[in-house]
C-alpha positions as CSV (number, residue, x, y, z in Angstrom):
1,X,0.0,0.0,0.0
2,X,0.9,3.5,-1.2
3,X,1.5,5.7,2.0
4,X,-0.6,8.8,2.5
5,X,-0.5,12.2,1.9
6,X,3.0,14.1,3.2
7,X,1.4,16.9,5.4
8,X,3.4,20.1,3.4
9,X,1.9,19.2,0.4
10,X,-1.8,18.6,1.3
11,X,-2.9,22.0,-0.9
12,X,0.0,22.8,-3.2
13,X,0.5,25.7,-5.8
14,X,2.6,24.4,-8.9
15,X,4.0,27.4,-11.0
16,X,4.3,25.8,-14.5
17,X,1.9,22.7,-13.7
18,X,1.5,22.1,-17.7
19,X,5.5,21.2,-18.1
20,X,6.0,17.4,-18.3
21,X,7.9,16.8,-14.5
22,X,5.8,19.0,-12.8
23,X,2.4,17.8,-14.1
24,X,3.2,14.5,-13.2
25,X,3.9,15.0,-9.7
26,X,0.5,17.6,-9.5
27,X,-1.4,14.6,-11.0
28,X,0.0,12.1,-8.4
29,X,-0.5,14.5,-5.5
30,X,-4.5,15.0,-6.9
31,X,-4.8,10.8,-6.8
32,X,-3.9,11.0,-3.0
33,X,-6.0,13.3,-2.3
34,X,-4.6,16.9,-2.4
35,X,-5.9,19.8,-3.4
36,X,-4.2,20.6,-6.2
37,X,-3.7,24.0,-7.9
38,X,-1.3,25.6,-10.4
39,X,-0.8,28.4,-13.7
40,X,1.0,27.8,-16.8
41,X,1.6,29.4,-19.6
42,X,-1.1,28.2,-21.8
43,X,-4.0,26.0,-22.7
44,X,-3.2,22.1,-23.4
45,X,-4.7,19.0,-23.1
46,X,-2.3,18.0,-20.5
47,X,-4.1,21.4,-18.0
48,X,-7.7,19.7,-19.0
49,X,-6.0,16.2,-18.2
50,X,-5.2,17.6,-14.7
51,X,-8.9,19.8,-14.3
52,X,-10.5,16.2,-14.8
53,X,-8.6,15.0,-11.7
54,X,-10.6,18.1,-9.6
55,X,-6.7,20.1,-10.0
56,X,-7.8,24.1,-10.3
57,X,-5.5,25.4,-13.5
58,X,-4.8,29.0,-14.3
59,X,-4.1,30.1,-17.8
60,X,-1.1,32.9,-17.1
61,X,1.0,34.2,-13.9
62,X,-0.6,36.3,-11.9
63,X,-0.3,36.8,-8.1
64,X,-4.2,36.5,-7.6
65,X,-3.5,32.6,-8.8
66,X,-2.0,31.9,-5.7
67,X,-4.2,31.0,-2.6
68,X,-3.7,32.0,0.9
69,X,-3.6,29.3,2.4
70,X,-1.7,27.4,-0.2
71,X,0.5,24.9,2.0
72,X,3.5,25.3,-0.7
73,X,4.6,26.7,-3.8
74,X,6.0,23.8,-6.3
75,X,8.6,25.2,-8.8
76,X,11.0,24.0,-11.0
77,X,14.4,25.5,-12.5
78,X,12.8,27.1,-15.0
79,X,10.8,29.3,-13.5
80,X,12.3,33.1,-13.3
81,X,12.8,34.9,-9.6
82,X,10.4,37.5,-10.6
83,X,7.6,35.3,-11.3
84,X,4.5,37.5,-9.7
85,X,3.2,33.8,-7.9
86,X,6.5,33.1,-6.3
87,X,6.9,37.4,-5.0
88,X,3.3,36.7,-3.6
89,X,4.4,33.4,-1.8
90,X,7.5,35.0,-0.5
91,X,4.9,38.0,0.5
92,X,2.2,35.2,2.6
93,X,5.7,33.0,3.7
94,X,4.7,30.6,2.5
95,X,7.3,27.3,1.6
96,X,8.9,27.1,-2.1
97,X,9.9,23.6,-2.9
98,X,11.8,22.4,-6.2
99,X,10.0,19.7,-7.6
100,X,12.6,17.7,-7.1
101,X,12.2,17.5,-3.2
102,X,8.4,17.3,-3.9
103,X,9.2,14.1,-5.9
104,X,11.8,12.6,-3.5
105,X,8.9,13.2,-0.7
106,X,5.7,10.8,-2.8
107,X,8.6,8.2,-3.1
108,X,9.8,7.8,0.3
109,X,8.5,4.8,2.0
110,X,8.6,3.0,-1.0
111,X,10.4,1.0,-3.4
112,X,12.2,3.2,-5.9
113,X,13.4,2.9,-9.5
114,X,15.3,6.3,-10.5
115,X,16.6,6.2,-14.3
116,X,19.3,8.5,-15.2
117,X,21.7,9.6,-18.1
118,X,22.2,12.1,-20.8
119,X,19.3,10.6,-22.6
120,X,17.3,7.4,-22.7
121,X,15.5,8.5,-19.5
122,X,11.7,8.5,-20.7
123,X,11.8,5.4,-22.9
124,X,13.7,3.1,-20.1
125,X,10.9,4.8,-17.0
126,X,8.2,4.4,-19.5
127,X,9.1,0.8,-20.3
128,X,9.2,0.0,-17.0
129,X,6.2,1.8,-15.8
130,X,4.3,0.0,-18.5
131,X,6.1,-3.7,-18.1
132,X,5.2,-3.9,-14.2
133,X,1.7,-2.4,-15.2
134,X,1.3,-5.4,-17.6
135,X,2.7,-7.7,-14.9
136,X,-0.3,-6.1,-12.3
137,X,2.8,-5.0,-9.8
138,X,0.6,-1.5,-10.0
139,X,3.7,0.6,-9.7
140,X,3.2,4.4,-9.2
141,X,5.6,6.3,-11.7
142,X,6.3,10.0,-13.2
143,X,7.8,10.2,-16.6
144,X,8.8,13.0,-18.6
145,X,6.3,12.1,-21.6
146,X,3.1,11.3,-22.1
147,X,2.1,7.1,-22.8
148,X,-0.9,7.6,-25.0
149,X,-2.5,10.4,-24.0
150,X,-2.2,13.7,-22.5
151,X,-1.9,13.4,-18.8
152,X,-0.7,9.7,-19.0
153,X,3.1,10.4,-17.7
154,X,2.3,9.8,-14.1
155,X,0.1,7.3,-11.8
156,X,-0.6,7.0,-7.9
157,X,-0.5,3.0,-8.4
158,X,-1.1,1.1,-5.1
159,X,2.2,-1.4,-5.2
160,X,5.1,-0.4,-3.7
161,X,7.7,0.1,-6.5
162,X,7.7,3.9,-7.3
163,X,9.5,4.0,-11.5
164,X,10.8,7.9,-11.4
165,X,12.9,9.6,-13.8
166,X,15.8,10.6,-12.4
167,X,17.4,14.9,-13.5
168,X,20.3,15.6,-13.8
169,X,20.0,18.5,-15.7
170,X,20.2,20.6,-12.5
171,X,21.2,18.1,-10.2
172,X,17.6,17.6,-8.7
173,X,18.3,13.9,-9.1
174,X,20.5,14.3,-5.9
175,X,17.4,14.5,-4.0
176,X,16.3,11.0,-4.5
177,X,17.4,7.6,-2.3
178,X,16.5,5.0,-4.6
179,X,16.6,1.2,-4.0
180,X,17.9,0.6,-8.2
181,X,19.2,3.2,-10.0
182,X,19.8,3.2,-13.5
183,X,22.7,4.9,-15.7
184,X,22.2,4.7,-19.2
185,X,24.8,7.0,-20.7
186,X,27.5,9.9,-18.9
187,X,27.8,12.4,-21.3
188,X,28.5,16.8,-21.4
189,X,25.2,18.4,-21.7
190,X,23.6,20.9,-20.1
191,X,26.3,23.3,-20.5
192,X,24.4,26.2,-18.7
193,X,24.9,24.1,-15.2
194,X,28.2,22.0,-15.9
195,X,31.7,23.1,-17.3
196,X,33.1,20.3,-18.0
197,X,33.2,16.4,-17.8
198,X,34.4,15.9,-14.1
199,X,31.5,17.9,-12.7
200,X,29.1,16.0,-15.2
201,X,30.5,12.8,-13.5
202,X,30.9,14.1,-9.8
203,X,27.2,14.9,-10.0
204,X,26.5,11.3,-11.4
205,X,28.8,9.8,-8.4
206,X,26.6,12.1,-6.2
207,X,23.4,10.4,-7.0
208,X,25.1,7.3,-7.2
209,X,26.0,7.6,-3.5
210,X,22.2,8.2,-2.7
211,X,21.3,4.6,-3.3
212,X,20.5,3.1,-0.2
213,X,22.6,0.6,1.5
214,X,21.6,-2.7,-0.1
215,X,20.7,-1.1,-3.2
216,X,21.7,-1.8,-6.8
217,X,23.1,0.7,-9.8
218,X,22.1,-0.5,-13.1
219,X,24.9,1.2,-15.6
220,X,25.5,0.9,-19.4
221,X,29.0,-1.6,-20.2
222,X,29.4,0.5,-23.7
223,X,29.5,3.6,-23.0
224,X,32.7,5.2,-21.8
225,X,31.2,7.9,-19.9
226,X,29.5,5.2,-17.9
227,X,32.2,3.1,-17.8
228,X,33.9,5.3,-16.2
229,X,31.3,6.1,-13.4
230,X,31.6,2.4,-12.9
231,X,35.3,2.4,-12.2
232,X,34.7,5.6,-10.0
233,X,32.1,4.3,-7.7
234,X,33.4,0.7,-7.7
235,X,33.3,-0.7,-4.1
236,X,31.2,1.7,-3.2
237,X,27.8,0.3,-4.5
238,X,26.6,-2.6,-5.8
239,X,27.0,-2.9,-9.7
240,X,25.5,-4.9,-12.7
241,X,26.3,-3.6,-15.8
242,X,24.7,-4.1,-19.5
243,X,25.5,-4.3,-22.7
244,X,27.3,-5.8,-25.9
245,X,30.7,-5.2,-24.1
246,X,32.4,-9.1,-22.9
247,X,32.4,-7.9,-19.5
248,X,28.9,-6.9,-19.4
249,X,27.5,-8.8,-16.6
250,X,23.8,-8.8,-18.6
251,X,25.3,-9.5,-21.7
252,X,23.2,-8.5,-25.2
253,X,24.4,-11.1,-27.8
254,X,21.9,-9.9,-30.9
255,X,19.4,-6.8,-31.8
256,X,17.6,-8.6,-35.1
257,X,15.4,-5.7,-36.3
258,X,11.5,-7.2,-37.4
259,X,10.2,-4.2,-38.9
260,X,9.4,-1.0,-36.4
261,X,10.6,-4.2,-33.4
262,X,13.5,-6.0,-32.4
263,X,13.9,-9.5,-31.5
264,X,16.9,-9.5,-28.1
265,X,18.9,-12.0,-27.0
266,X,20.6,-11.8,-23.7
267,X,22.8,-13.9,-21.5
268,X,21.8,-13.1,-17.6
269,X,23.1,-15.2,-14.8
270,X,24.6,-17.8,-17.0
271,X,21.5,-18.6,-19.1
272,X,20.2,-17.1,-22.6
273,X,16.7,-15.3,-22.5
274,X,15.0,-13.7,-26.2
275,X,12.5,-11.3,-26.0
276,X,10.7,-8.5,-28.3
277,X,11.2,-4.9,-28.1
278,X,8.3,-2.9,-29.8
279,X,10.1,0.0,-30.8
280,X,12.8,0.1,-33.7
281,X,16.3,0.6,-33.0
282,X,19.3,-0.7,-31.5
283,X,19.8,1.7,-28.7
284,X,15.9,1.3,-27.6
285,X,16.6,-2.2,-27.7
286,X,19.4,-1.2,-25.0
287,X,17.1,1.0,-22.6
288,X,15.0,-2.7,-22.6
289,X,17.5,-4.6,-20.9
290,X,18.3,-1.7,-18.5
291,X,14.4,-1.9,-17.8
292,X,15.2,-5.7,-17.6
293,X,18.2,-5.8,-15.0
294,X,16.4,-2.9,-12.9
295,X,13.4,-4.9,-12.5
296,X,15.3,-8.0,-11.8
297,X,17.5,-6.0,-9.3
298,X,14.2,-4.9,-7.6
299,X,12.8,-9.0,-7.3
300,X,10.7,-9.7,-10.4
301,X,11.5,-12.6,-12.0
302,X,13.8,-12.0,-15.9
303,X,11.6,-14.4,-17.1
304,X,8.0,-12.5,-16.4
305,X,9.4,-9.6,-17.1
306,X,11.6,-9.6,-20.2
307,X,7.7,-10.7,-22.1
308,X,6.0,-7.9,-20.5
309,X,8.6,-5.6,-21.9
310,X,6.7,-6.0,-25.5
311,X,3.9,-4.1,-23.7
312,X,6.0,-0.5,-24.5
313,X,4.9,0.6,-28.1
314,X,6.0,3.8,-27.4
315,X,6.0,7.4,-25.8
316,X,5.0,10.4,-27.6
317,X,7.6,12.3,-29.0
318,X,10.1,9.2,-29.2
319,X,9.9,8.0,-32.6
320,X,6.2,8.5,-32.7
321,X,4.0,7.9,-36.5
322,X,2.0,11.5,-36.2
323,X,0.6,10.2,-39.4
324,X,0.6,9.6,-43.2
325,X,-0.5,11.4,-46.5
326,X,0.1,11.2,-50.6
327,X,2.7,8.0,-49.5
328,X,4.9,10.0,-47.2
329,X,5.2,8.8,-43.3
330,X,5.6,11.5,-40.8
331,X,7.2,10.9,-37.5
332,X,8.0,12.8,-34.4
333,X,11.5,12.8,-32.4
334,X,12.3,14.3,-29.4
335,X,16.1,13.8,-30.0
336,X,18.0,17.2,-29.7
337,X,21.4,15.7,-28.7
338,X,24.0,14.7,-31.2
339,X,23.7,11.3,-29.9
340,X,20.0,11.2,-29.7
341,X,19.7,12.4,-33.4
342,X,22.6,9.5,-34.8
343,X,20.5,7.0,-32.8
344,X,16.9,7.8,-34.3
345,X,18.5,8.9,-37.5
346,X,20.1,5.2,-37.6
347,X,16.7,3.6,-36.0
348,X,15.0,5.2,-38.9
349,X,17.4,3.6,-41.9
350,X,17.2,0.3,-40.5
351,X,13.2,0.1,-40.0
352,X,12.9,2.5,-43.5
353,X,14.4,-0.1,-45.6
354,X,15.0,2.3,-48.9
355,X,13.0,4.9,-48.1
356,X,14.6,8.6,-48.1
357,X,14.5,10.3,-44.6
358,X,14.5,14.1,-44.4
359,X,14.3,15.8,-41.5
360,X,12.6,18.8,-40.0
361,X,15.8,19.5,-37.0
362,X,14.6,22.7,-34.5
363,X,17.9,23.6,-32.3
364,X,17.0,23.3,-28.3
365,X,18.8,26.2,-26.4
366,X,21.5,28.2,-27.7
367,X,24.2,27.0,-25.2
368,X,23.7,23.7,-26.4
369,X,24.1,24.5,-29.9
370,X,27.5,26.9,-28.8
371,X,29.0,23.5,-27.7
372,X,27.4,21.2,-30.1
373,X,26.4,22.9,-33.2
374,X,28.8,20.9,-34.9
375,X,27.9,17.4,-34.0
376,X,24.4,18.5,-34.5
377,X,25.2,19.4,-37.7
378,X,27.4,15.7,-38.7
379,X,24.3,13.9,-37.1
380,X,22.0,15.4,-39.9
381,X,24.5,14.1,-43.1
382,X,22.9,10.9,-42.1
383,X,19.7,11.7,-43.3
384,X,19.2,12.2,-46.9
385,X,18.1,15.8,-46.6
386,X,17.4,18.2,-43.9
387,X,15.5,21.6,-43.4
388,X,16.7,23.3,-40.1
389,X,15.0,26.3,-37.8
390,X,15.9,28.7,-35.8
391,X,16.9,28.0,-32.3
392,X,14.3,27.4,-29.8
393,X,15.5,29.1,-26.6
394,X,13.4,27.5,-23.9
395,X,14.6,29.3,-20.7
396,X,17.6,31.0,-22.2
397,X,18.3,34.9,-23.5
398,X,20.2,34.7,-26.5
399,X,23.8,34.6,-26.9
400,X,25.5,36.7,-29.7
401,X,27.0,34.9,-32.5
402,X,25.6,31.4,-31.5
403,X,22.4,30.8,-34.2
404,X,21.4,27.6,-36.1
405,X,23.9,28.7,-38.6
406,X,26.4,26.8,-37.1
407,X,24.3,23.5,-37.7
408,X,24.1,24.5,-41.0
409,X,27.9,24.7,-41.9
410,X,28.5,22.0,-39.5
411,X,26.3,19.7,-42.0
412,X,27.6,21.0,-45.5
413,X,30.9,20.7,-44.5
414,X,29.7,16.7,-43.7
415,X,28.3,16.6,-47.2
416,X,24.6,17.2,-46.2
417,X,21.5,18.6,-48.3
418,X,20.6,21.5,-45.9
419,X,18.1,23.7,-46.1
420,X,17.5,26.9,-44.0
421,X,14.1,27.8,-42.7
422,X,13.7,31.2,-40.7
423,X,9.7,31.4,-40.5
424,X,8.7,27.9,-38.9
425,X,5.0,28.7,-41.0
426,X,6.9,28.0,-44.6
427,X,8.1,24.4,-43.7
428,X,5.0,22.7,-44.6
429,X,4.7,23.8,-48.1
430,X,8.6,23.3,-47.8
431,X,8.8,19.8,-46.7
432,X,6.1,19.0,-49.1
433,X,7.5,20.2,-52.3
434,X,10.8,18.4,-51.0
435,X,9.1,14.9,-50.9
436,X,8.3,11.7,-52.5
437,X,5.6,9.2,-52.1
438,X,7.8,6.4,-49.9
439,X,9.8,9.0,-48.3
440,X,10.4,9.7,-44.2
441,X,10.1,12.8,-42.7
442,X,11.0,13.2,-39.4
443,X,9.8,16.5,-37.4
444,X,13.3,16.2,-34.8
445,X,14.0,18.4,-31.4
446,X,12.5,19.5,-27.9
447,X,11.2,22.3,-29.2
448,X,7.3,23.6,-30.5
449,X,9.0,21.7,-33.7
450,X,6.7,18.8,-32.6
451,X,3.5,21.1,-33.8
452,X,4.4,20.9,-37.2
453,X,3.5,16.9,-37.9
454,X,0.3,17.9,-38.2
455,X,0.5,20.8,-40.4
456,X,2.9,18.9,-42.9
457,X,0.6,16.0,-43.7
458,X,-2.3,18.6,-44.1
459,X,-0.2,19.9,-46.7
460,X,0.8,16.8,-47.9
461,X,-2.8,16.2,-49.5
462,X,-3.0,19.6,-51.0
């Protein structure tokens, strides 16, 4: 049984409730039985996803959102010091708390899974979440992505495993004491909170040293960056590593792609176990056997498990079909990493067969383009042609010089068909007179990029 209600969050105020972390946690907090209030930005179907849970949603920030007797003020890192909400709550005193510690304080008493890494996050939690679902463990979990619909990233299950994903963007992840922790990859990112490499991995040793005694971290045998968070915390926690590497001690022998699956084999424990993956691509084939040795490191048995992994079709965002018109496929990706966009780029080519793949690529943030325009822009020669945006800034001012011209260069000078696209409302007719019946286009970054699926394949049957 879940426990109850911590007593500091029995009427919270989330500033930004619509964003994927925080909505999760609001919709958690409204199943036990708070009452719930927030303001975002705008209307979405995630803010009438949380008004049908009883959560009161305002549409902008204003101080007169904010209730008197609100118990505490939930934030996140992106909200700005001279939000009007959080002056009033400094006015009434009362509490601000990062999400972070609001998340740390629905797990405690349970069973936690926290996944981690530079990307993977929302696929390997979302597998899990829906796996142990399938299994009817009735795990409670908080992704950063919707399932299959809007509102669907979070549940108050009744078990006691608790499937969170884990921050480090900001090093909220610090705040959490899970029983397994997963590690999927240790790579620079983030460049507005971390200089360089050792603090990216004294930050991962940090959360590394918050599982509790007893506990297991789950980390990726193929990856350097992890392999080196391995040597660094070795002795200090219990291990078991993944992977195609010999050492790996759950050991993937074959990724056979089937079409938009994969067929896995593993060796764990001495003995060989296949199993289907529902998504295309090698490297979601990996995040499966990380959901596989977590869950195995948690008690549930590999072989109920590794079957119920077949459950996970998908997260929005990750790889998703929006749709298809006049014979061309279009399909959504969150990826706005270098290594994201190789690994759905190459996902892509080896479920597309012959089929050309263009992509629609919107920059996220313009530090992360300072640092890695230029692997951004390699990344696109591997699709066949590419129209790129302008930066999308999220939280961040500007920074002179640094636009997605250096993508652009970046991928010519790698050989790539790149086209530039300043007004976001010309890519459909764009895109379309760029295509081919057979083609795949693939609308590609964190960004309001996702928006234009829709507005592509209505112009597709123009």
């Amino acid at each position: 049984m879940a426990p109850g209600l911590p007593s500091a969050m029995e009427r919270p105020h989330f500033i930004g409730i619509g964003g994927a972390g925080m909505s999760g946690i609001a919709k958690i907090l409204a199943q036990r039985g708070a009452e719930v209030a927030g303001s975002d930005a705008k209307e979405s179907e995630t803010a009438e996803a949380l008004r049908a849970l009883g959560v009161t949603v305002h549409i902008g920030h204003a101080a007169g959102h904010l209730a008197d007797d609100a118990s505490c003020v939930v934030v996140s890192s992106a909200i700005r010091k001279d939000n009007p909400e959080l002056a009033r709550a400094a006015e009434l005193g009362i509490p601000v708390v990062h999400r972070s510690d609001a998340l740390a304080a629905l797990m405690d008493g349970l069973r936690p899974i926290a996944v981690a890494g530079t990307h993977g996050k929302t696929t390997t939690t979302s597998m899990l979440a829906v796996s142990l679902t399938a299994l009817g463990r009735t795990p409670s979990y908080a992704i950063g992505g919707d399932l299959d619909a809007p509102g669907s990233n979070a549940l108050h299950g009744e078990g006691e495993i608790f499937v969170a994903e884990a921050d480090e963007s900001d090093r909220s992840f610090h705040k959490y004491a899970p029983e397994v922790a997963i590690v999927l990859n240790v790579e620079l990112d983030h460049h507005a909170n971390y200089a360089s490499m050792e603090e990216i991995y004294e930050s991962f040793e940090t959360f590394a040293g918050r599982i509790v005694p007893g506990g297991t971290l789950v980390v990726n045998a193929d990856h350097e960056g992890a392999r080196e968070l391995t040597r660094r915390v070795a002795g200090k926690v219990r291990t078991v590593t993944y992977g195609e590497a010999a050492d790996a001690d759950v050991r993937v022998l074959s990724v056979v792609p089937q079409g938009l699956k994969s067929e896995v084999t593993v060796v764990m424990d001495g003995a060989e176990l296949t199993f289907t993956v529902s998504v295309p691509g090698r490297h979601y084939a990996h995040n499966a056997v990380a959901a596989l040795a977590a869950g195995v490191a948690l008690g549930v048995p590999a072989a109920e498990l590794a079957p119920a992994l077949a459950a996970y079709t998908g997260v929005k965002r990750r790889l998703q079909l929006k749709g298809e018109a006049a014979g061309v496929q279009v399909i959504d990706s969150y990826a706005h990493h270098p290594t994201e966009m190789t690994a759905d780029l190459e996902a892509m080519r080896a479920a597309g067969g012959d089929a050309r793949i263009l992509v629609v690529f919107q920059p996220h943030l313009f530090s992360r383009t300072q640092e890695l325009g230029k692997e951004m822009g390699e990344a696109l020669a591997l699709a066949d042609a590419s129209v790129v945006l302008d930066i999308y800034p999220a939280r961040e001012d500007p920074i002179p010089g640094v636009t997605s011209e250096l993508i652009i260069e970046a991928a010519r000078g790698a050989g790539a068909d790149v086209t530039a696209v300043h007004d976001k409302d010309e890519v459909p007719a764009v895109v379309a007179g760029m295509t081919k019946p057979g083609d795949l286009v693939l609308t590609m970054g964190a960004g309001d990029v996702t928006d234009l699926g829709p507005r592509i394949l209505e112009r597709l049957v123009k």
